[in-house]
C-alpha positions as a printed Julia matrix, in Angstrom:
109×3 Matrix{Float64}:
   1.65    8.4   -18.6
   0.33   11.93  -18.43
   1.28   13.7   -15.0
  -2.51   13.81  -14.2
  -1.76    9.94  -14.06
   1.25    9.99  -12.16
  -0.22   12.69   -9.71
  -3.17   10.35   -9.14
  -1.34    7.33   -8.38
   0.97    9.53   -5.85
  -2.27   10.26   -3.72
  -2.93    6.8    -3.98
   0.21    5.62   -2.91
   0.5     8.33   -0.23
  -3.04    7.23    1.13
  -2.6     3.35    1.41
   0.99    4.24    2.64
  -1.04    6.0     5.02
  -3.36    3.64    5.82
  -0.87    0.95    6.39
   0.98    2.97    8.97
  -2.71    3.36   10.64
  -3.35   -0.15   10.58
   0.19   -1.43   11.65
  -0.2     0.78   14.85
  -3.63   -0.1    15.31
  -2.65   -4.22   15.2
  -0.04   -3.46   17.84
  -3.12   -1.91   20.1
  -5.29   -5.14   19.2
  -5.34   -7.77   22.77
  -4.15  -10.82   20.54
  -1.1    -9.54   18.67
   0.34  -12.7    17.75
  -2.78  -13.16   15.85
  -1.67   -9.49   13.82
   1.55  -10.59   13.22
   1.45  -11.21    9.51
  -1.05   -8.27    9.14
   1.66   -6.19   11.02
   4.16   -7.27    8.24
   2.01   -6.87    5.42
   1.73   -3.24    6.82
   5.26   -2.89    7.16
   6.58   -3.85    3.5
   3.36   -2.22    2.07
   3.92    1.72    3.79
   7.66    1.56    2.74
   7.1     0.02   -0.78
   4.11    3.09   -1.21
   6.45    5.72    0.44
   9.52    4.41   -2.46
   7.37    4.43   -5.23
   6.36    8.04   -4.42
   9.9     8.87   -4.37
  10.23    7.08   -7.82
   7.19    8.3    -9.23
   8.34   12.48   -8.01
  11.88   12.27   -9.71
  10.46   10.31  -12.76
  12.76    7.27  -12.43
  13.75    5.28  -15.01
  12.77    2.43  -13.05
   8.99    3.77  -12.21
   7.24    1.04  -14.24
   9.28   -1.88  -12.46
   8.64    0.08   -8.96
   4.94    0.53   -9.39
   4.91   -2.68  -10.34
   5.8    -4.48   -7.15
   4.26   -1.96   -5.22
   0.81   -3.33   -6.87
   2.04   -6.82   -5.94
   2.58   -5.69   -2.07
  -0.43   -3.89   -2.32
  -2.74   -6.8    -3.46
  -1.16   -9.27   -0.67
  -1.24   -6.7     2.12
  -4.81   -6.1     1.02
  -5.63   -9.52    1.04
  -4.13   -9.8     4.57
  -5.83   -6.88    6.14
  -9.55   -8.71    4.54
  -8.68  -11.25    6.86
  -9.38   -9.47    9.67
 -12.55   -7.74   10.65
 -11.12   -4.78   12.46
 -11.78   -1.35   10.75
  -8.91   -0.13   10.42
  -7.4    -3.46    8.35
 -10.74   -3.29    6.59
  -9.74    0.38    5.46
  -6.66   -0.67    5.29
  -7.34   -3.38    2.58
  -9.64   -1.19    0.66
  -6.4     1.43    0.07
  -4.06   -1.39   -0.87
  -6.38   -2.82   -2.89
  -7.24    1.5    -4.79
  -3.3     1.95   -4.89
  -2.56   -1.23   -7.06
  -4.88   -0.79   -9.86
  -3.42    2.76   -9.89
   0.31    1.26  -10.13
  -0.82   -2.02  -12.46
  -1.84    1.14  -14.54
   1.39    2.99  -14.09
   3.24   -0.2   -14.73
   1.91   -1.11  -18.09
């Protein structure tokens, strides 16, 4: 990986990271909660798997591939989650999860 690489899949991971956080608070403002509940999850384990592999990706860890690799894999189900819903901010949501893990699959391999 050249740092160009790893540089792009930090913005990445800092913007779905983002976006969860966004859409987590957002679901908690929504009238049926219960009905966010797993969206509110998906946020959850998404923004703190993003936030980790940033720190992983910044101190060049020998772990990085293995990180960015489940990161993709929370990415893809929290983006699949947030599709679910029709709100805007789980649609934008879903559309970062889904940028930031092709960006880590690439890391990864």
């Amino acid at each position: 990986m050249t740092q160009e690489q790893i540089n792009q899949c930090i913005e990445e991971c800092l913007a779905c990271m983002t976006a969860c956080n966004h859409c987590f608070d957002a679901c908690l403002q929504e009238e049926d909660v219960n009905m966010m509940s797993e969206c509110i999850r998906y946020d959850r384990e998404c923004a703190d798997i993003c936030a980790y592999a940033v720190n992983a990706m910044t101190r060049n860890s020998p772990f990085m591939a293995s990180i960015c690799e489940l990161c993709a894999d929370i990415c893809v189900a929290c983006g699949n989650e947030c599709n679910k819903h029709s709100h805007d901010h789980c649609q934008a949501c879903a559309d970062a999860c889904l940028k930031c893990a092709k960006m880590c699959r690439e890391m990864a391999h």
